[in-house]
C-alpha positions in Angstrom: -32.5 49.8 -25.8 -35.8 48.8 -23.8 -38.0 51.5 -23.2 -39.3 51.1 -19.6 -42.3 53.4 -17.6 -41.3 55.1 -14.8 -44.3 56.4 -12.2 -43.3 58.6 -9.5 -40.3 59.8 -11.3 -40.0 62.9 -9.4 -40.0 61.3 -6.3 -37.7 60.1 -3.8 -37.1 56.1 -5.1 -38.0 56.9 -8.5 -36.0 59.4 -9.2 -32.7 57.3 -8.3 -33.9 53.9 -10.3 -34.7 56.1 -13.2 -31.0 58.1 -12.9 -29.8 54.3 -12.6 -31.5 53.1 -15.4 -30.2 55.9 -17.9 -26.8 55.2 -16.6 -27.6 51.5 -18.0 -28.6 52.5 -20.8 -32.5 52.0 -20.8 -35.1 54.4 -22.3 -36.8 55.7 -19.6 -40.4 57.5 -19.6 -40.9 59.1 -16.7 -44.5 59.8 -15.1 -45.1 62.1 -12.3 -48.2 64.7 -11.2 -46.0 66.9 -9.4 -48.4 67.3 -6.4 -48.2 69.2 -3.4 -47.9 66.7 -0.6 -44.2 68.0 0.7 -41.7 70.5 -1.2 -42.9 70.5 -5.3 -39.3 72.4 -5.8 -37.6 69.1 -4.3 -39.3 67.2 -7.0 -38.3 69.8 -9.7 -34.6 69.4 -8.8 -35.0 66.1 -9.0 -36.8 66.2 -12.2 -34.0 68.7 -13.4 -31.3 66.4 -13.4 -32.9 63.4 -14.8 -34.2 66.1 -17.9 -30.4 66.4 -18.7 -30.6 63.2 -20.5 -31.6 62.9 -24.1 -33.0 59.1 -23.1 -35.8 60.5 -20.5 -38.9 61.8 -21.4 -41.6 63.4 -19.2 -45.0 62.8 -18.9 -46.7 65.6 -16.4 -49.7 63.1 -15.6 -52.3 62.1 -12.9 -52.0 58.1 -12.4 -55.7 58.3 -11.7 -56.6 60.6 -14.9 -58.4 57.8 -17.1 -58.0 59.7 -19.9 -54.3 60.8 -20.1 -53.4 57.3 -19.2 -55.5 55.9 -21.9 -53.5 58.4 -24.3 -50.7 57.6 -22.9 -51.2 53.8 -23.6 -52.0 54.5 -27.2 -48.6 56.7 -27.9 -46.2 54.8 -26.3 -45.3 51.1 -26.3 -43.1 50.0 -22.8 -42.2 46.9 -22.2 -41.3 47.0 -18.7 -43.4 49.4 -15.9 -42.6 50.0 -12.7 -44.8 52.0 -10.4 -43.8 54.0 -8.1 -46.3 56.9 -8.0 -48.4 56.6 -5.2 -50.3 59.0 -2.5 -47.7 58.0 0.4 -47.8 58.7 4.7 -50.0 56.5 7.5 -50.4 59.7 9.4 -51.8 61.4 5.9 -54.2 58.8 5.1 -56.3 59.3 8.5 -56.9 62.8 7.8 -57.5 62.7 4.3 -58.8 59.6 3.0 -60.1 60.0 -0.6 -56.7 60.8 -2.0 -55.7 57.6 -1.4 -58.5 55.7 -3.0 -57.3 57.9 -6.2 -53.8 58.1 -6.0 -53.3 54.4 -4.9 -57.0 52.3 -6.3 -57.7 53.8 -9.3 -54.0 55.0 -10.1 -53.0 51.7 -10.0 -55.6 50.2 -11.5 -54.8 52.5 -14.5 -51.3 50.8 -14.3 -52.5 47.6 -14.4 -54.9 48.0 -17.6 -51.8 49.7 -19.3 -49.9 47.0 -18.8 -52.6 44.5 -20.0 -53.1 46.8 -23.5 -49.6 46.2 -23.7 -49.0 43.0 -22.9 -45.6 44.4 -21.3 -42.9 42.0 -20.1 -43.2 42.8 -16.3 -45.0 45.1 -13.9 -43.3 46.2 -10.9 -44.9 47.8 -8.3 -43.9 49.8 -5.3 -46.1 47.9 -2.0 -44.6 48.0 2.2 -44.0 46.6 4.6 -47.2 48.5 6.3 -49.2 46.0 4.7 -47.7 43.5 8.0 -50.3 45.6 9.8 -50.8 43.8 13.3 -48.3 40.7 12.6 -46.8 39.5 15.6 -43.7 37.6 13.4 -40.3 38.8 13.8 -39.2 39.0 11.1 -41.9 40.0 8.7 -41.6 36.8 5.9 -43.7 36.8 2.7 -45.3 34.0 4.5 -47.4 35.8 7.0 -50.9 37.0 7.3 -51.1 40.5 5.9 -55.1 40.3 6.6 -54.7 42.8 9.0 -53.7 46.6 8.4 -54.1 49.6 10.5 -54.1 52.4 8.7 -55.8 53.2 5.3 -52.2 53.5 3.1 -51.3 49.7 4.4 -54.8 48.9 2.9 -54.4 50.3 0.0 -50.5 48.8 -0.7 -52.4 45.1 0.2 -55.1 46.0 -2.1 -53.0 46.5 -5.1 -51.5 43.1 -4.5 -54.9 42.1 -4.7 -55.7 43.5 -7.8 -52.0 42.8 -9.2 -52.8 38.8 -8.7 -55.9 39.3 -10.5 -54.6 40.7 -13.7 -52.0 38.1 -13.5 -54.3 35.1 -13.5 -56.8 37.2 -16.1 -54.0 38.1 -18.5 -50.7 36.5 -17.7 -49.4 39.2 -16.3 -45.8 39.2 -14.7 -45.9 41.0 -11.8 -43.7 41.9 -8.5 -44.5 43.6 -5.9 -41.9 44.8 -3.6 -42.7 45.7 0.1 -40.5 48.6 0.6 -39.1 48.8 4.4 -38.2 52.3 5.5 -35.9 53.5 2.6 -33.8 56.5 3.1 -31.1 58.3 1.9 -30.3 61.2 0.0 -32.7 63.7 -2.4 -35.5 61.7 0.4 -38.7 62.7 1.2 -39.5 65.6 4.0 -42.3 63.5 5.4 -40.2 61.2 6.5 -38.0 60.9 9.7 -34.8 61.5 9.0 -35.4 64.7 7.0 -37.3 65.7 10.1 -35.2 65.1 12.5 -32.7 66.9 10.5 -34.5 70.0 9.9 -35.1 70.6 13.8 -31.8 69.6 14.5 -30.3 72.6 12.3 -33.1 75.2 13.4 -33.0 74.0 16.8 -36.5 73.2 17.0 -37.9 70.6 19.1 -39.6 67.6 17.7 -42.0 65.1 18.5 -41.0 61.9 18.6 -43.9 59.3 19.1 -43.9 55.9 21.2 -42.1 57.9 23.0 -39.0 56.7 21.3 -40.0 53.1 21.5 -40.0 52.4 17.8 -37.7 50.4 16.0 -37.6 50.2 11.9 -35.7 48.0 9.5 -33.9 50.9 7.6 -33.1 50.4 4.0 -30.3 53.1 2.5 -31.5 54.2 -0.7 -28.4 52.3 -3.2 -29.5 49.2 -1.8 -33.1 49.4 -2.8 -31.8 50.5 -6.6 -29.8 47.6 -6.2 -32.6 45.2 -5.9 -35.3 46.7 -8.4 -32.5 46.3 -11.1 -31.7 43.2 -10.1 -35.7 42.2 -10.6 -35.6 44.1 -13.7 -32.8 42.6 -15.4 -33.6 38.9 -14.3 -37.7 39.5 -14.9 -38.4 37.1 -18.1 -36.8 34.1 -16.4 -38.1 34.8 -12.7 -40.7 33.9 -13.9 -40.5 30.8 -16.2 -38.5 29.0 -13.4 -40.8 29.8 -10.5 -38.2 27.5 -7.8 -39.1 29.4 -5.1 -43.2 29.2 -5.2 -44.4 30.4 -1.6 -48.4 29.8 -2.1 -51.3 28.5 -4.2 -51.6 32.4 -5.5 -48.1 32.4 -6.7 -48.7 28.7 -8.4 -51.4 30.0 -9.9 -50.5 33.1 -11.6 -47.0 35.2 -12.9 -47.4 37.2 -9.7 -45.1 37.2 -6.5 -44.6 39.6 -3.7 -41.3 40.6 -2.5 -39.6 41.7 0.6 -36.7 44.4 0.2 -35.0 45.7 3.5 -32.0 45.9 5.2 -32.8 42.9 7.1 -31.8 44.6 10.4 -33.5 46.1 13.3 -33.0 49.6 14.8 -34.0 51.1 17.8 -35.3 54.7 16.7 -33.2 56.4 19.4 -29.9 54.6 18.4 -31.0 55.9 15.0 -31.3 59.4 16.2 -28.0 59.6 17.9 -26.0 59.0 14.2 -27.7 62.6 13.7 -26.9 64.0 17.1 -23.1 62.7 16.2 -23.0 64.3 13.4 -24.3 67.7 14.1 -22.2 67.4 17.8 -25.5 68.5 19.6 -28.2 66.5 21.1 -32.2 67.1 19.0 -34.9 68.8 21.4 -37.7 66.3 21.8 -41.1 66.1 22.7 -41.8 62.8 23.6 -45.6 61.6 22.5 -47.8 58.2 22.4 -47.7 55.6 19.8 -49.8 57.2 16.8 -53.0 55.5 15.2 -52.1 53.7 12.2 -48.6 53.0 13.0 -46.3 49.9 13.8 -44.1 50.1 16.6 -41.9 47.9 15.1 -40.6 46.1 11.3 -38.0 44.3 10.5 -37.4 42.4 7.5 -37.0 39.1 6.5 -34.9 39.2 3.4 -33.9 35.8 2.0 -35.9 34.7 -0.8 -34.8 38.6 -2.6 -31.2 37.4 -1.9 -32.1 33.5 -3.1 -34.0 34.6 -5.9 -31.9 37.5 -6.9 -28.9 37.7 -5.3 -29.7 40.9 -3.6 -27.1 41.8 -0.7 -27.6 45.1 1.1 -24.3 46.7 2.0 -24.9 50.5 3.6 -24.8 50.4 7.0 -27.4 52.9 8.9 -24.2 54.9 10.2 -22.4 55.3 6.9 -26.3 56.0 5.2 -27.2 58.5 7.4 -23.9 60.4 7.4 -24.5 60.6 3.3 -28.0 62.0 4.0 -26.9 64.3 6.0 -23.8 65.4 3.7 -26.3 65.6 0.9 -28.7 67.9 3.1 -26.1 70.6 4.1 -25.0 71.0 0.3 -28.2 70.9 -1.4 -29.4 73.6 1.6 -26.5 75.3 1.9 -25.9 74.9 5.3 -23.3 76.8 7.2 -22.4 74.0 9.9 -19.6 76.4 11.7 -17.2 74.2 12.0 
């Protein structure tokens, strides 16, 4: 039974890899601070269900707490980490800056000096697709310049690629990053969109909707993400010892890669809004506003070397995704829809 680290198990995408991961049979540690960016009870349901198994334990620590980590380190031998913990928003990292240099530079730096003490099989780490920044390349391919970032979270998700090379080539590090493209789903995060969307829809409150509608996002359903981090878990010793698919001198150089992981289509914002509007038989009030700073009008994801390297195939379509969001949100709130 491999015991594997979980970080940000009480959030939205680790919460479902670390229910997957029991269901496989893994011991899984799970690592969360519990903060108070959005709803701490969400995280304690989530945290809840994933306490029902006798193969998850849970560590209530600060990624960037030098200390516990260390401690951490010295009582518990993994010998696979994935990190997902991570101070997450564009919007959020203009207004408050600092967290992130904890949360995302030092947190992660802990992560990566844990993983060297431990000489663990293979780091996985959670990066985005905001690192593409000011790329003009449709699709976004591992290939391009991600020199460029406009908003302080992107910088931070490049930087820990960054420092994740550097360990490699130091210490022979395996490590993955995976640039995360708009994942959504159920048990999701209330930042995010969809839960927002959702919430005015059923209060009947308007709002705002920047580039005045004019976005469009590669949307990933949340299975289809799990899908792909197993699949890099499962296939991590020999992903590496092959290395077919080398992309540049970095990778040839080190046990480090960056991945893509998307749906690999492109949605208009608006067509993405009218699944809700279907579903709740109503149109959403909105207040139409400029492009924000920091954010990309548009990503869409270029896919094939996850899907040549690990067979990954995406398979929820946004329509069926967002109607399981949104059965998952009137049952977990209790909604009475009327009908």
């Amino acid at each position: 039974m491999k015991k594997i680290l979980i970080t940000g198990a009480a959030g939205f995408i680790g919460f479902h890899l670390s229910r997957s991961l029991l269901k496989l049979g893994f011991q899984v540690h799970g690592l969360d601070n519990l903060n108070d960016y959005y709803d701490v009870s969400l995280k304690k349901s989530r945290l809840d269900i994933l306490l029902e198994s006798t193969n998850f334990t849970f560590h209530l620590i600060d990624l960037s707490d030098d200390v516990e980590m260390n401690k951490l380190a010295k009582d518990y031998q993994f010998e696979i980490v994935v990190n997902l913990a991570a101070q997450a928003g564009v919007q959020y990292s203009i207004t408050n800056p600092h967290v992130y240099i904890d949360a995302n530079i030092r947190g992660f730096l802990n992560i990566l000096e844990l993983s060297k003490t431990q000489d663990v099989e293979h780091l996985i780490y959670a990066s985005s697709s905001s690192v593409y920044g000011l790329n003009p390349s449709i699709p976004f391919s591992e290939l391009d310049s991600v020199d460029h970032p406009i908003s302080l979270y992107a910088a931070t998700k490049k930087s820990n690629e960054l420092m994740a090379h550097t360990y490699s080539y130091l210490y022979n590090i395996n490590t993955t990053g995976l640039r995360f493209f708009t994942v959504y789903g159920p048990w999701g995060r209330p930042d995010m969109a969809l839960f927002k969307f959702t919430k005015a829809m059923i209060e009947s409150s308007v709002v705002k909707i920047n580039n005045h509608g004019d976005h469009s996002r590669d949307f990933t359903y949340i299975d289809d993400i799990i899908d792909g981090i197993l699949s890099v878990i499962n296939n991590s010793p020999d992903s590496f010892q092959k290395r077919e698919n080398v992309l540049s001198p970095a990778e040839s150089s080190a046990p480090w890669r960056v991945l893509n992981i998307g749906r690999g289509e492109q949605v208009h914002l608006m067509d993405f809004i009218k699944n809700i509007e279907e579903y709740f038989g109503k149109e959403l009030d909105k207040d139409f506003q400029p492009l924000q700073p920091g954010d990309v009008p548009n990503t869409f994801c270029d896919t094939s070397r996850l899907e040549s390297d690990y067979g990954y195939q995406p398979s929820i379509s946004v329509e069926e995704g967002v109607k399981n969001f949104l059965d998952w949100y009137v049952d977990f709130y209790n909604i009475n829809l009327g009908k």
